[in-house]
Structures are given as structure tokens and as C-alpha cells.
N, C-alpha and C positions, 0 to 999 in steps of 0.2 A: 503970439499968433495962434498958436496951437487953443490955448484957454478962450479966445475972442471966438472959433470956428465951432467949437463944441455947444456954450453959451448961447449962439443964435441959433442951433438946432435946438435945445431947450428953449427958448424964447418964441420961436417961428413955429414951431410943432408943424415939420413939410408934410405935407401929405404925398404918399409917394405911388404911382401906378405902377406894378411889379407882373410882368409874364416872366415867368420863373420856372423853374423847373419843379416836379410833384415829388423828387423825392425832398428836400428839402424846406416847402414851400412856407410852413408851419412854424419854422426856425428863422425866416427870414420875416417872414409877420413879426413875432417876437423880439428879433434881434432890432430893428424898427422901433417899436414901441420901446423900448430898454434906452434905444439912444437919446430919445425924445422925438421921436417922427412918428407918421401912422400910415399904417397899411392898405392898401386896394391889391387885390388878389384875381385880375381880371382877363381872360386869354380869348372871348368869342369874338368872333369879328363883326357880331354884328351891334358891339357895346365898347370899343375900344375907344374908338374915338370921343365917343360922351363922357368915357373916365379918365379920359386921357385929360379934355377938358377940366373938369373939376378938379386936377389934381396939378402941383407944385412941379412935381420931376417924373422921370419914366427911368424906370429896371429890365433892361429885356437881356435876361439869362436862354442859355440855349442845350440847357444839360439833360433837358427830354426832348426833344426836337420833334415834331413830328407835322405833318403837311397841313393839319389843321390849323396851326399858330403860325407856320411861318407868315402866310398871308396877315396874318393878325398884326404880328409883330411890325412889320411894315407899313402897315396902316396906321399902327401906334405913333411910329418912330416919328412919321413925314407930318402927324396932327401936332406931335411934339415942336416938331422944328416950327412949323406954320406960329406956335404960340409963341413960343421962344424959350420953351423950359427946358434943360437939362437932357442929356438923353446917356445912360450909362450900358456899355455892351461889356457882355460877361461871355466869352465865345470858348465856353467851355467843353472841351473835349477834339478843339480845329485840329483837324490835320487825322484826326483817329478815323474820318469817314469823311470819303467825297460831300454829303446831302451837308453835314457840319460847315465842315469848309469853305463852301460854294456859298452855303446861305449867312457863313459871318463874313463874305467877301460883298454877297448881296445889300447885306446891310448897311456897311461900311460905304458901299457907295451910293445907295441909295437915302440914308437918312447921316443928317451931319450929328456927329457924335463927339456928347462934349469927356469924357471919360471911356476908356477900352481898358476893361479891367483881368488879369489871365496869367497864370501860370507861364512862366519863359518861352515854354517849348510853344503854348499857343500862341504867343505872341510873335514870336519867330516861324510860325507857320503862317501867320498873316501877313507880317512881312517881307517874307523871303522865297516862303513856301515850301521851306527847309525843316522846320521843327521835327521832333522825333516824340512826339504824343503817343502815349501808353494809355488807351483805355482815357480817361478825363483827366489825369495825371500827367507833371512832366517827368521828361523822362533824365536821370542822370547827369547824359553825356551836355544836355543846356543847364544846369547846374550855375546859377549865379553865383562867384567865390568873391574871396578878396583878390587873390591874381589877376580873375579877367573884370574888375569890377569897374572898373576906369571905361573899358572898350562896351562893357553890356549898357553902361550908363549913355554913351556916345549913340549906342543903336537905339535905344529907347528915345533919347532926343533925334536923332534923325527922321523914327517911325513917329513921330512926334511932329515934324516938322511936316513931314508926309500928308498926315491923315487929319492934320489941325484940331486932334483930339489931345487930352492929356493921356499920357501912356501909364498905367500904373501895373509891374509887373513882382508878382508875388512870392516871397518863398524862402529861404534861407537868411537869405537878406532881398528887402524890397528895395524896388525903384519906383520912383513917380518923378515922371520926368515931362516936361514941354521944351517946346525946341530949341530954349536959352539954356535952363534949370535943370535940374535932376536931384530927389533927393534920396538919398540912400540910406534905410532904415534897419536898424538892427534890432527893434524889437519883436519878441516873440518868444515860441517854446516848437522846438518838431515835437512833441506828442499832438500838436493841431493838426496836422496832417494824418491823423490817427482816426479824427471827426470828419463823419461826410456833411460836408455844408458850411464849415469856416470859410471858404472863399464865395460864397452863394450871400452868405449873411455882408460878409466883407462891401460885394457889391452895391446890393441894398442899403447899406450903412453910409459908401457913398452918394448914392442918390441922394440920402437925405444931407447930407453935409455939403455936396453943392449944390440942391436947390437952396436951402439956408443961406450959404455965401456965393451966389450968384456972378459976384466980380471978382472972384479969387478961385477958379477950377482948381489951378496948381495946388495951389496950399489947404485946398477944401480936402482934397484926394488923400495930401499926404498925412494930415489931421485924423483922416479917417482910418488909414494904414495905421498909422502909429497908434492908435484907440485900440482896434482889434490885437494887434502882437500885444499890447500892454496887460488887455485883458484876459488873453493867455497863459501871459505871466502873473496876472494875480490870481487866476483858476489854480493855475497849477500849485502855487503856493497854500492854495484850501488843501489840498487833497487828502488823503490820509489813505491808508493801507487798504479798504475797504470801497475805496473809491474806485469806479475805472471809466472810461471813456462817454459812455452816459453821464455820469456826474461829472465829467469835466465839460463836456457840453454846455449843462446848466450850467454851471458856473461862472463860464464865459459869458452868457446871456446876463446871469447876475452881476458880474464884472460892468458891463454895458452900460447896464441899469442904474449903477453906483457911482462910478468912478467920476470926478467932478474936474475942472478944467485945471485947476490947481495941480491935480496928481497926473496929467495928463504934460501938460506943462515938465515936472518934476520928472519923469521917468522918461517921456521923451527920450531916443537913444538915435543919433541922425547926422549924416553932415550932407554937405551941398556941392556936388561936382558942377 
């Protein structure tokens, strides 16, 4: 399944329309192009909707927010749904700031979202409105373990059932879940959480792996989680004494670039609640 979901991103080359955030925006270009997809980097409103057009899927990150994109974003979203492509929310930072919060609650219900992709604590401030976001970061005490991993899987499928989006929540161990499924992923390295922009690329990664498999959200999402932790762990394995957080960066990106459905397939680490 895994090796079929990678394969038609290399085969379909999505072209993906990305309002994104400017500290990373550069990393998600790249991180794009590595997987097999290609980039649009486009946030005016008064050109969104034309690229929204010509392009496969939509990326709208919210990790610089600011009053000139939101409108954008919105206009994005609702030309996305009109067409029928994809629409991936990365609501980075909910719960840290009212203007955040409000505007990935605006989104949420104003454009149907086929992926919500976010750290625990954001995802549980969408939710619930309970989260404990630190700054774009979660915070500890929403901590996905193996203890509560049965009940966070049950709330991601709930939030799931909710929002009729796929829920994919990020971090220790992932989840990507729809409101039957859930899959719980263990690949990865914490020195990723060490790089600003592993979950920004993560996003954009997905875009392009369900516009590619358009009848599979679930399995597109969870394909594209298990890529990214995989790649991690083959960065980390480059490293050497010399290296630090910069070069594990690239390396990731080089991981992306490399890594074929076979080893994808192979290292795969996951079960299915």
C-alpha cells in the first residue's frame, strides 16, 4: 500500500499550491520537489484563485499568520473545494493566540478539509479548545504515549468523524486516523523536533501524496507520515560528529529525494487501532 502511494507521486508529479509560512517556505519547496511533486509558492489574493486553478492540491499553513493571507487563504480553500482537489490545514501554533485559533476554526468551517495536519496540543485545541500550545510547539502534559495511545487514537477518530477531514496528529508517535481507522506510527528520531520546519514540509508532503491518491485520504496521509519519520531516521544514521542540525536538515530533504517505495514499504513501523 505504502510502495503503490509513493509510486503515483513519482509518476503524477502533483503540482501543489502552498500559503505557507516564510520561515520555512524554502524547505517545503524542496521538501516537494524530493518527494516527486512541484511547488507554487503563492499567498496575494488577488492570484490565488488562478493558481489554485492550475494546480493538483492546496497547503494552507498558518505558522506566520497575518491579516493579509487570511483572506487569501479562504479564497484558496473555497476555489479548492469548488474544483474538488484536496485541501491540507496545518494550524500551526492553535491555541498560542486568539487571531490563530479563530482563524483555523474559520477555516475549518468555512472550506471542507480533506487532511488537518498538527501537533497534539493543536489538535486538541481544535477540538476541544483545551490544548496547552507553547509558542508552535506541543506542550508535554498532550504528550502522545503508549498508555493513553488506544484513547488519543479514539479522539482523533472522533475529531475525525467531526470535521470529515483525516486527522493526522504528529510527534512521538503519530496518528492518522478517519472516523473507522486510525494508524499509529512509530517511525521517527526526536532530534526532528530540533529542525524548524519538519512539520511544515510533513504538510506539504501530504498535499502532494493525496492529490496523487485522490481515493485513499487515509492511507495517502499515513504513507506520507511514515516517509517523513523514515527519513529521519535515515538522516540521522548519515550524521557523523561534525554534523548538526543544519546537516540533518538536508539530509532529510536528501532522504525524501532517495528513498524508493521498496524501503518505504520495508521500514514502515505502524499498526491499525
Amino acid at each position: 500500500m505504502l510502495k503503490e502511494m509513493l509510486e503515483n507521486v513519482r509518476e503524477k508529479c502533483p503540482l501543489i499550491h502552498n500559503i505557507t509560512n516564510y520561515v520555512t517556505v524554502n524547505d517545503c519547496a524542496n521538501a516537494l520537489l524530493a518527494c516527486g511533486g512541484s511547488p507554487i509558492m503563492s499567498d496575494d489574493i488577488e492570484e490565488v484563485e488562478e493558481i489554485t486553478t492550475i494546480c493538483g492540491g492546496l497547503n494552507i499553513n498558518i505558522g506566520t499568520l497575518n491579516q493579509r493571507t487570511i483572506p487569501a487563504m479562504l479564497k484558496a480553500g473555497k476555489k479548492a473545494n469548488e474544483l474538488g482537489h484536496p485541501v491540507i490545514l496545518d494550524p500551526v501554533g492553535a491555541g498560542a493566540s486568539a487571531l490563530r485559533t479563530e482563524t483555523a476554526y474559520t477555516l475549518m468551517e468555512e472550506v471542507k478539509l480533506t487532511v488537518i495536519r498538527g501537533n497534539i496540543s493543536e489538535i486538541k485545541t481544535l477540538a476541544t479548545g483545551s490544548g496547552t500550545t507553547k509558542g508552535v510547539d506541543a506542550d508535554v502534559a498532550d504528550k502522545v504515549t503508549e498508555e493513553n495511545l488506544v484513547q488519543s487514537a479514539e479522539f482523533a477518530k472522533a475529531f475525525a468523524a467531526k470535521t470529515g477531514a483525516v486527522i493526522a496528529i504528529t510527534g512521538a508517535i503519530d496518528i492518522v486516523a478517519n472516523a473507522e481507522k486510525a494508524y499509529c506510527i512509530y517511525n521517527g528520531r526526536p532530534e526532528m523536533s530540533g529542525i524548524t520546519g519538519t512539520g511544515c514540509q510533513l504538510s506539504a508532503i501530504t498535499a502532494a501524496y493525496t492529490t496523487a491518491n485522490p481515493d485513499t485520504p487515509l492511507e495517502a496521509a499515513a504513507a506520507a507520515v511514515c516517509l517523513m519519520g523514515i527519513c529521519g531516521e535515515i538522516a540521522y544514521e548519515r550524521m557523523t560528529d561534525l554534523d548538526g542540525n543544519s546537516s540533518y536538515r538536508n539530509y532529510i530533504i536528501d532522504a525524501v529525494c532517495n528513498v524508493d517505495g521498496e524501503t518505504l514499504e520495508k521500514r514502515a513501523d505502524y499498526k491499525v487501532l
